[in-house]
C-alpha positions as CSV (number, residue, x, y, z in Angstrom):
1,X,20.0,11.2,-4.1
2,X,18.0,8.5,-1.8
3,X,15.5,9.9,0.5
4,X,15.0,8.8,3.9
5,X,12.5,8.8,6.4
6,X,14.0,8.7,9.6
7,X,17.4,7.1,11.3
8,X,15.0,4.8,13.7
9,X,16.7,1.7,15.3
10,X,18.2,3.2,18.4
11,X,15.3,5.7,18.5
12,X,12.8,2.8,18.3
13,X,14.5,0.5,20.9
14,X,14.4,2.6,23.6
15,X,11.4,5.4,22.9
16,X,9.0,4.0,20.6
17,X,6.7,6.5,21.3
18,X,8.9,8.9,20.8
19,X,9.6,7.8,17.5
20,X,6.4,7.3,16.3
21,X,5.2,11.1,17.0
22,X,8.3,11.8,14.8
23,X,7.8,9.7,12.1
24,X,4.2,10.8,11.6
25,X,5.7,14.6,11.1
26,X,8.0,13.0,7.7
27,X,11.1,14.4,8.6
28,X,13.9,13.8,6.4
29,X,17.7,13.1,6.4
30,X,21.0,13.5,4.6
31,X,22.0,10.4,2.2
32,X,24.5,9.5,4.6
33,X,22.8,9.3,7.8
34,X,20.2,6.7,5.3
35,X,22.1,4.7,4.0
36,X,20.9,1.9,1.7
37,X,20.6,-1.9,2.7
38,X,20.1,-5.0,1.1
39,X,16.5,-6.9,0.5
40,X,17.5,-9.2,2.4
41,X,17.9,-7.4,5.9
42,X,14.1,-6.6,5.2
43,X,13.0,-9.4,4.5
44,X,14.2,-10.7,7.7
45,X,12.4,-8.8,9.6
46,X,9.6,-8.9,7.6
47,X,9.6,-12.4,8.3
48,X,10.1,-11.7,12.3
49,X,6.8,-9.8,12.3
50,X,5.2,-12.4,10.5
51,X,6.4,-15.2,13.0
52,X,5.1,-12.5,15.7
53,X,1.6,-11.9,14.1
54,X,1.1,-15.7,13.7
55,X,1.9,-15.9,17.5
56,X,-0.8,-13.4,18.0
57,X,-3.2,-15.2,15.8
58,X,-2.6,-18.5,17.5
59,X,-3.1,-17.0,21.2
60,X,-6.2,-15.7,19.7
61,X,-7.6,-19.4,18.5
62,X,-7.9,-17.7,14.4
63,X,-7.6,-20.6,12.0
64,X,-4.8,-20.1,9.6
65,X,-6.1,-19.2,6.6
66,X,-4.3,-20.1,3.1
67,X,-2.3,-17.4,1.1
68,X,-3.5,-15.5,-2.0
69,X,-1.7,-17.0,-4.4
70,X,-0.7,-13.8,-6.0
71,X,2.9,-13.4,-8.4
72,X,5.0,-9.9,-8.4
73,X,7.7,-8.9,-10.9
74,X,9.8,-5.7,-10.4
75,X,9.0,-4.3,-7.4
76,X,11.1,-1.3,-6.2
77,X,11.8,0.5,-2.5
78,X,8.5,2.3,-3.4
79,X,6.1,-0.3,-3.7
80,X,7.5,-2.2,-0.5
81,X,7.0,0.9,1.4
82,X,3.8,1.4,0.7
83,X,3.0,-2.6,1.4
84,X,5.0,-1.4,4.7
85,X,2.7,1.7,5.5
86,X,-0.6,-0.8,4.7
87,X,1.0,-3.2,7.4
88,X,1.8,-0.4,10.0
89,X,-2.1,1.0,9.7
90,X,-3.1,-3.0,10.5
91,X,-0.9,-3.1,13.2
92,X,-1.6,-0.2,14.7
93,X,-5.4,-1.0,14.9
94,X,-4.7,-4.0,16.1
95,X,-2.4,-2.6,19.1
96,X,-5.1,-0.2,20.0
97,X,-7.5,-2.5,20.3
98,X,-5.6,-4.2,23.3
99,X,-3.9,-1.6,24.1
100,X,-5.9,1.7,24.0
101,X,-2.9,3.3,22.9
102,X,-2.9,4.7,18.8
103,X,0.0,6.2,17.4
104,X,0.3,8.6,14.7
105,X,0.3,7.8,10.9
106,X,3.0,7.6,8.8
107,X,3.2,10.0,6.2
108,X,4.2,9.3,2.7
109,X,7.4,10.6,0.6
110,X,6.7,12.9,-2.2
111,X,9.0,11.1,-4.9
112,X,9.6,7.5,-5.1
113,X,13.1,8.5,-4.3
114,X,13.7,6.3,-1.3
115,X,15.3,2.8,-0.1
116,X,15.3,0.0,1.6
117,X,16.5,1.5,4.8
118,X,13.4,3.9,4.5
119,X,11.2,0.1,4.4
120,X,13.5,-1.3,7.1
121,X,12.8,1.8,9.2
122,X,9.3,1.5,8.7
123,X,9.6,-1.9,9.6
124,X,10.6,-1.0,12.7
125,X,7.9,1.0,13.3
126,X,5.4,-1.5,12.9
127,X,7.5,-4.6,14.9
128,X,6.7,-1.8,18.1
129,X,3.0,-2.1,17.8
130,X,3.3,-5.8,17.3
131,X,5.2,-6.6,20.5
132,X,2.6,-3.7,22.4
133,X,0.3,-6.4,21.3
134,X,2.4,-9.1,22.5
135,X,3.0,-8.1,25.8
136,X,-0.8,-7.4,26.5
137,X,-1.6,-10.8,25.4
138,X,0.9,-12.2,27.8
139,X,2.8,-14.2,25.0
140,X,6.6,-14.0,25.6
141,X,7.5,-16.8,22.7
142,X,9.2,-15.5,19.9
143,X,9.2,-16.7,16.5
144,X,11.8,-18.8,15.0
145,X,14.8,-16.9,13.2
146,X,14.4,-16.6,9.4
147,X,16.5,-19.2,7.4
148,X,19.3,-17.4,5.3
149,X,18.2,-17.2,1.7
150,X,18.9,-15.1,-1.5
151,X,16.1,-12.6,-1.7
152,X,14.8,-9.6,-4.0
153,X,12.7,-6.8,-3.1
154,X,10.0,-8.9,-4.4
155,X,10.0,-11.6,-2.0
156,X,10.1,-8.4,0.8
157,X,6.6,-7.1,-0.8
158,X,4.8,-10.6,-0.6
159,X,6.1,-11.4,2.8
160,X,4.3,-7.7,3.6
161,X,0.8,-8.8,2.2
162,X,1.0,-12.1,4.0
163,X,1.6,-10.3,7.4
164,X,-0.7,-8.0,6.3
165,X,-3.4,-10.4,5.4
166,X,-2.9,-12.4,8.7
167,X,-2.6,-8.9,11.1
168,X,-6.5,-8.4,9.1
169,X,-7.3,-11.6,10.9
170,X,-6.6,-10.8,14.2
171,X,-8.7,-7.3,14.4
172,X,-11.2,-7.5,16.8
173,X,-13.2,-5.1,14.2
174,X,-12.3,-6.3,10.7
175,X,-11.5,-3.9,7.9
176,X,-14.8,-2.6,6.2
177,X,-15.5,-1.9,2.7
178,X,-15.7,2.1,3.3
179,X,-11.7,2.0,4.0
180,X,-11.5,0.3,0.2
181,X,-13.7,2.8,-1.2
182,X,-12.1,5.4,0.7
183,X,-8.4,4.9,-0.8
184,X,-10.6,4.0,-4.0
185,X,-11.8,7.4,-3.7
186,X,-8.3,8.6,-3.9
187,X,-7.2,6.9,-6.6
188,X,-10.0,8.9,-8.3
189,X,-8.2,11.9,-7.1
190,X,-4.6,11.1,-8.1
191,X,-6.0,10.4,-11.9
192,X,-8.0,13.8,-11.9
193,X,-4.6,15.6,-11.2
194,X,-2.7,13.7,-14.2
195,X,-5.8,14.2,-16.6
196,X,-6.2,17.9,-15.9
197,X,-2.1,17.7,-17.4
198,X,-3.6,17.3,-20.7
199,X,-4.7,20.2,-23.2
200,X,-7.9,18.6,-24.0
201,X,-9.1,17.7,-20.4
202,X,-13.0,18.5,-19.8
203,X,-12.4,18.8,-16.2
204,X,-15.5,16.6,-15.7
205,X,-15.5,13.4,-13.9
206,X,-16.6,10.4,-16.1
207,X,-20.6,9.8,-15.1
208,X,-20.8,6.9,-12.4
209,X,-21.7,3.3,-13.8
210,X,-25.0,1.6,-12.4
211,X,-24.8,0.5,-9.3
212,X,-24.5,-3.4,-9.9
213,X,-26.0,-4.9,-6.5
214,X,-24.5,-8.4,-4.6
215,X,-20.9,-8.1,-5.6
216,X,-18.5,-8.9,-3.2
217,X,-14.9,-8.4,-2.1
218,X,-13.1,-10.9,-5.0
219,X,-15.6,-8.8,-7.6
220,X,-13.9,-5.6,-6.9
221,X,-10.6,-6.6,-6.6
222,X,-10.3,-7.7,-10.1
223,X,-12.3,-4.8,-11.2
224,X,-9.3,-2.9,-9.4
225,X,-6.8,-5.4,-11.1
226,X,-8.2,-4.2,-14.0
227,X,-7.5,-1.0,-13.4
228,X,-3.8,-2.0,-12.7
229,X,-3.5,-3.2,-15.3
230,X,-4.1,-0.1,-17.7
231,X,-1.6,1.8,-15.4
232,X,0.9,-0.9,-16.4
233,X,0.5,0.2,-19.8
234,X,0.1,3.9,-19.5
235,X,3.6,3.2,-17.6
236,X,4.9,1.2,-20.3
237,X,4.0,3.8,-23.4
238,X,5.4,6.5,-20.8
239,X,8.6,5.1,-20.3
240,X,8.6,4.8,-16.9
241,X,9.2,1.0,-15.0
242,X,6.7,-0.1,-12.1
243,X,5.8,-3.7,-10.5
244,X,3.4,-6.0,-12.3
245,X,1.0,-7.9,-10.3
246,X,-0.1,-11.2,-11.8
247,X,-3.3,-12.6,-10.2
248,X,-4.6,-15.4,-13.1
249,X,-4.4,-18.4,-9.7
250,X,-6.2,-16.1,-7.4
251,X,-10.3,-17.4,-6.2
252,X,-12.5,-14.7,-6.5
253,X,-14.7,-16.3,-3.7
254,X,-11.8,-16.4,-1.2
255,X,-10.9,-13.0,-1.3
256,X,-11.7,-10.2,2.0
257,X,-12.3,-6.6,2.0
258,X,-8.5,-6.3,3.4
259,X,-7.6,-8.2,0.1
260,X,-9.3,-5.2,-1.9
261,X,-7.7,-3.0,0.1
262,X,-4.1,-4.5,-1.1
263,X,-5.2,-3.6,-4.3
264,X,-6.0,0.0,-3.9
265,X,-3.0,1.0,-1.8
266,X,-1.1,-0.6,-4.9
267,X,-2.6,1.3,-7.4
268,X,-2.6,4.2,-4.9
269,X,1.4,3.6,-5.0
270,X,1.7,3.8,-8.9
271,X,-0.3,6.3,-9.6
272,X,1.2,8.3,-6.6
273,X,4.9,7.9,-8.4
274,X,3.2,9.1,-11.6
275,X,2.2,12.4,-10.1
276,X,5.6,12.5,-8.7
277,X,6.9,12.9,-11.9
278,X,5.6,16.5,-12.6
279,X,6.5,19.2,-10.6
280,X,3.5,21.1,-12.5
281,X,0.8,18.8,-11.0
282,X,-1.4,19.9,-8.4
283,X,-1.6,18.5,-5.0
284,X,-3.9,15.7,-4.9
285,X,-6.7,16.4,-2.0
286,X,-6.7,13.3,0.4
287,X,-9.9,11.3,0.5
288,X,-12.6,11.8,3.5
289,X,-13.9,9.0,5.5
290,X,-16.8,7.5,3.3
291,X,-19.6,6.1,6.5
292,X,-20.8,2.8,5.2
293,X,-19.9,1.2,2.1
294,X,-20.5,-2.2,1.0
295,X,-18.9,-4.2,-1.8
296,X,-21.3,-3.2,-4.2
297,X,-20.2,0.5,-3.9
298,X,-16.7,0.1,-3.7
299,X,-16.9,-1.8,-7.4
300,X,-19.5,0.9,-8.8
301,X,-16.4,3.3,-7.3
302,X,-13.5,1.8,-8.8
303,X,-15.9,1.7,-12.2
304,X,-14.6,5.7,-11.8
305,X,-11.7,5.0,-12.1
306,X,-11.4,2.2,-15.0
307,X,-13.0,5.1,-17.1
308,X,-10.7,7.7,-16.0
309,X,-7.7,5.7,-16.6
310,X,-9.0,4.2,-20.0
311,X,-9.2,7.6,-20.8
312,X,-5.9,8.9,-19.9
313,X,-4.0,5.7,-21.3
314,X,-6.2,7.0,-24.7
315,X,-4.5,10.6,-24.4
316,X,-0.6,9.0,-23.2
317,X,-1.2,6.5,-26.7
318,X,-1.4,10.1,-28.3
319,X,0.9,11.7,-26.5
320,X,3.9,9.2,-24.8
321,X,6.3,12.1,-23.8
322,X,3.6,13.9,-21.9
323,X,6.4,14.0,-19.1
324,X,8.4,15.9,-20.7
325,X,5.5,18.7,-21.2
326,X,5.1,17.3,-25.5
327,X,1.3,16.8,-26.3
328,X,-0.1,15.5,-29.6
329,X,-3.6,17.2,-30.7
């Protein structure tokens, strides 16, 4: 069964507002009033709000700035959604700024059982804010249409962290470290819940490494890489397929605070699917706003979480059909 988040386009074109204060409640609908289309429908638009957020960023006299040269292999619905999601929060800062007028969040599916038409809807969602933005800037240009091409849900997730990375560049107040150590902070939470699974869980938070002073945004995002990496393999002895991220041309020195925050909100996305996968697990709590952070914090946070996940990739080794409720002493 594919879950969907809400049947949008006509809703969207003519009461955006309207759709926005429903999408924030998470309603759901039947598999047939959702159903599935192709990558390449959302890539097109993906690529629309692009061309739209580059308009933006031009009226605004930004300098283009060059992509991350990041690589992504099997990506699913899932992980696109939460790209979309990321995209939607930039987008909807960036609207209120010019606009005064903030719309609701989005909230997130329980399972990782939706589709593309759950992205594309989402999608629409954030093209809303974008042309609010438009239309306060006075730009009436539109971006040139997308050529035809064969695409696959991972050229859809890469087009989302470009627009993402460019929409970071327009905000009048840039993204701040305490939002990275804030969804960093969750992370945390979502391991807790799939440790406290295990039999031999202490139920005590690993102790919290020095605090290792100057870093900055590139230090922590491979710290975080790190850390996506082990899910990768406590995925892998588990069974269970999710996207791998390979980041071996990225510049440390090149890389923002909304970079790091790409790299939570894709951890945030695997882990969340993990804890999907039990109906046993508790609810994980969500994370508070932090007050200031700076880069240095955020890595000695995500330090948390390397241990945490060390540790429960020790106890899946031991135990690979912890799943299925079957735990090795």
């Amino acid at each position: 069964m594919t879950r969907s988040i809400l049947p949008l386009r006509l809703l969207t074109a003519q009461w955006p507002r309207l759709a926005l204060c429903v999408l924030s409640l998470g309603l759901h609908f039947s598999p047939a009033e959702a159903a599935d289309v192709e990558p390449g429908e959302v890539y097109s638009l993906a690529q629309q709000i692009l061309g739209d957020i580059e308009l933006i960023r031009s009226e605004m006299g930004i300098p283009k700035t060059a992509f991350v040269p990041i690589k992504v292999s099997g990506v699913s619905p899932w992980e696109s959604f939460h790209q979309a999601k990321l995209l939607y929060e930039k987008t909807n800062q960036l609207a209120f700024e010019f606009t005064r007028h903030k719309a609701p969040d989005i909230s997130t599916p329980l399972t990782r059982d939706i589709s593309n038409a759950d992205v594309l809807k989402t999608l629409e969602i954030v093209r809303e804010r974008v042309m609010e933005t438009k239309k306060a800037l006075g730009i009436t240009e539109s971006p040139p249409a997308p050529p035809a091409a064969q695409v696959t849900d991972n050229d859809v997730f890469l087009t989302f962290v470009i627009a993402d990375r460019v929409a970071h560049q327009c905000l009048l107040t840039p993204i701040a470290p305490m939002l990275a150590y804030q969804r960093v902070t969750l992370a945390v939470g979502y391991t807790s819940r799939l440790l406290e699974l295990f039999p031999d869980a202490a139920g005590v938070m690993p102790a919290t490494p020095p605090l290792e002073r100057g870093k900055i945004p590139g230090d922590t995002f491979f710290r975080l890489h790190g850390c996506l990496t082990i899910i990768e393999q406590i995925a892998a002895k588990s069974g269970v397929k999710i996207m791998k991220l390979d980041v071996s041309a990225v510049e440390r020195e090149k890389l923002t605070p909304a970079d790091v925050q790409n790299m939570a909100a894709i951890i945030i996305a695997e882990l969340s699917y993990l804890h999907s996968l039990k109906k046993n697990v508790k609810p994980v709590r969500q994370a508070i706003y932090p007050g200031r952070k700076f880069p240095s914090l955020v890595y000695q946070r995500a330090g948390i979480l390397e241990a945490q996940l060390t540790d429960l990739l020790r106890k899946i080794s031991k135990s690979p059909r912890w799943l299925d409720g079957v735990f090795n002493r």
